[in-house]
C-alpha positions in Angstrom: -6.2 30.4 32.7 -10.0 30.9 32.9 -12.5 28.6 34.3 -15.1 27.1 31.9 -18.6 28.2 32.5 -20.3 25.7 34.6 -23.7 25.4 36.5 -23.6 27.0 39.2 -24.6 24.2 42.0 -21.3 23.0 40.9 -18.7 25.2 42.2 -18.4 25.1 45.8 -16.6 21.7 46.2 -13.6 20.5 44.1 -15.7 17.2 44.4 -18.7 18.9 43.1 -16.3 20.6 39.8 -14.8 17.0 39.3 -18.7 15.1 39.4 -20.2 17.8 37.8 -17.2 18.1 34.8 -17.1 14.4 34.9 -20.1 12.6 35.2 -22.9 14.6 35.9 -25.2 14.2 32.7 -23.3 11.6 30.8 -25.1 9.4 29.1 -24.6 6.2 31.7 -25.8 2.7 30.4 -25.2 -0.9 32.4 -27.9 -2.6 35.0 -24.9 -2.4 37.8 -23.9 1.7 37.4 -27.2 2.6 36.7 -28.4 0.7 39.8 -25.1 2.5 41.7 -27.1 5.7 40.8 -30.3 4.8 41.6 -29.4 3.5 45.1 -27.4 6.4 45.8 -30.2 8.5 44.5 -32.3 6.7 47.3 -29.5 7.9 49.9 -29.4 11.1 48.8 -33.2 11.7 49.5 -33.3 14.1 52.3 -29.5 14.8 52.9 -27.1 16.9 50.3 -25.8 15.5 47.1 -21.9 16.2 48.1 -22.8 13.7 51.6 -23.5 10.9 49.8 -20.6 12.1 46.8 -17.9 12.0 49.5 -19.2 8.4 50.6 -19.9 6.9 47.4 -16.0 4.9 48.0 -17.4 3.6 51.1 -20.8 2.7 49.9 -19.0 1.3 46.8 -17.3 -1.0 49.1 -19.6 -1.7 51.8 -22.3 -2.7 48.5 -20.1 -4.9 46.7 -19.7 -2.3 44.0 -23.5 -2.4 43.4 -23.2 -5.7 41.6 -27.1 -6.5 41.3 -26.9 -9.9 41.8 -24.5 -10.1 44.9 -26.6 -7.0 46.2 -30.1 -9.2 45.9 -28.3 -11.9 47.8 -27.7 -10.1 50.9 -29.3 -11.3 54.3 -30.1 -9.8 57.4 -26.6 -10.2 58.2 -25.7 -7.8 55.5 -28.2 -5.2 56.4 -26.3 -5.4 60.4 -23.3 -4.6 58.9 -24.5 -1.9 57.0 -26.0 -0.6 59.8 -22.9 -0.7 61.8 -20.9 0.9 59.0 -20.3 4.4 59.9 -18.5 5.2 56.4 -22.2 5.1 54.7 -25.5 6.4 55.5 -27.0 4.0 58.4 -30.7 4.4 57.3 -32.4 0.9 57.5 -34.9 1.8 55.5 -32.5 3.0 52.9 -30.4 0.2 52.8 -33.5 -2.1 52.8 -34.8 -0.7 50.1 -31.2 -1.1 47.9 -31.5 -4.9 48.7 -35.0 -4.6 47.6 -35.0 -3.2 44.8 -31.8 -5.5 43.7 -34.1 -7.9 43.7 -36.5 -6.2 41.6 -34.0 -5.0 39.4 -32.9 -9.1 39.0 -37.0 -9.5 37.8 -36.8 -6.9 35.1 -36.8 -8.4 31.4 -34.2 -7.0 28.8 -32.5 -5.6 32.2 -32.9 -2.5 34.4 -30.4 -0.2 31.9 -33.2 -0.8 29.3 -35.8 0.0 31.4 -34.7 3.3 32.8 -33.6 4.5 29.2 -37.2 4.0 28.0 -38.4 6.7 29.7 -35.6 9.0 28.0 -37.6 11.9 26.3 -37.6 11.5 22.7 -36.8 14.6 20.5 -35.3 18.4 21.5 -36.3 19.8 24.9 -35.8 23.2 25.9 -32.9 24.0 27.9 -33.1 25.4 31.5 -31.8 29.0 30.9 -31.1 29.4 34.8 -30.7 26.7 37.8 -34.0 28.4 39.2 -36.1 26.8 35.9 -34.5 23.4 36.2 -37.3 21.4 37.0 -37.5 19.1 39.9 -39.6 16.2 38.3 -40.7 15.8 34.6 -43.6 14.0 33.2 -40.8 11.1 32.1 -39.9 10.7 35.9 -43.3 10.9 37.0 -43.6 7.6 34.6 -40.4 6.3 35.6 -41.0 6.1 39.4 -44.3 4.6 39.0 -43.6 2.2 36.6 -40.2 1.2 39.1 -42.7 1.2 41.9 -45.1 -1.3 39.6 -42.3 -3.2 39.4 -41.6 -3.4 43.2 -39.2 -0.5 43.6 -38.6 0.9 46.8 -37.6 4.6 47.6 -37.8 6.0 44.0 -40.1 8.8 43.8 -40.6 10.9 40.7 -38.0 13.5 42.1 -35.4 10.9 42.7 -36.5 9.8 39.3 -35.6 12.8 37.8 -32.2 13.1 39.3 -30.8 10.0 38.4 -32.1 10.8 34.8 -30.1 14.2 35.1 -26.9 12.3 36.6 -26.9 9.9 34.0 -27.8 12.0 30.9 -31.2 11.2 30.2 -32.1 14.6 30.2 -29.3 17.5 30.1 -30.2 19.9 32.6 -26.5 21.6 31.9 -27.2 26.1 32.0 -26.5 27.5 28.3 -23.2 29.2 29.8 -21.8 25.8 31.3 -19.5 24.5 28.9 -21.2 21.0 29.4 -24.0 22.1 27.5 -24.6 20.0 24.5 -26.6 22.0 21.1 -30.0 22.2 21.8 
């Protein structure tokens, strides 16, 4: 049996075909999984995607499943134990800045899921035809981050921005020959 067409950054890892056929640009909504993705957006910054993939268990665990609320709670206790937790990425400013922006995401009205979604371009886009013109920020994620950053997010630039709105479907970034693809 033949293989679907896929992007090609997916390929390489049966984790990578599994995220990527899976998850990777679906639409996401909920303040808890879309702060999940935005944390682990944060982690991601400066190390590979499939690092912080193969310890998203760990940092599910060790983050009390990302539940905002038990996140903004944490004390300098937590952040100890994170830092002693060799399963996730022990970057004190990392993990600061996922309690921080907890916190934040506790402050936002109508809730963080609402939020993020407003920045969702309206209307058709054109598609990336190769992985070389997928952009790395957008004029949306540019917005994004600096709105989050208004708001007293941490560790969310406009490139992070624009990966978590790829991840979680806000914009499809999917090549025309990956099956993935929705009509443009």
């Amino acid at each position: 049996m033949d293989e679907p067409g896929r992007c090609a950054w997916a390929t390489s890892t049966a984790e990578y075909v599994a995220y990527h056929d899976h998850e990777w640009g679906t639409p996401l909504r909920g303040d808890d999984a879309l702060f999940e993705r935005l944390s682990l957006e944060a982690f991601q910054s400066g190390l590979s995607w499939i690092t912080i993939l193969r310890k998203r268990p760990a940092f599910r665990e060790a983050f009390a499943g990302f539940a905002i609320d038990t996140v903004a709670e944490f004390t300098e206790d937590d952040e100890e134990r994170l830092m002693a937790d060799a399963a996730i990425v022990r970057n004190r400013a990392k993990i600061r800045a996922a309690i921080s922006n907890a916190r934040a995401a506790q402050r936002v009205p109508g809730g963080l899921s609402e939020l993020l979604w407003s920045f969702a371009p309206a209307g058709p886009r054109s598609r990336p035809a190769t992985l070389a013109e997928v952009p790395a920020t957008s004029p949306e994620s540019v917005a994004m981050a600096r709105e989050l950053k208004r708001r007293g997010f941490v560790f969310v630039g406009p490139t992070t921005a624009y990966a978590l709105m790829q991840a979680t479907g806000m914009v499809d970034d999917h090549v025309p020959e990956c099956f993935r693809a929705s009509p443009v």
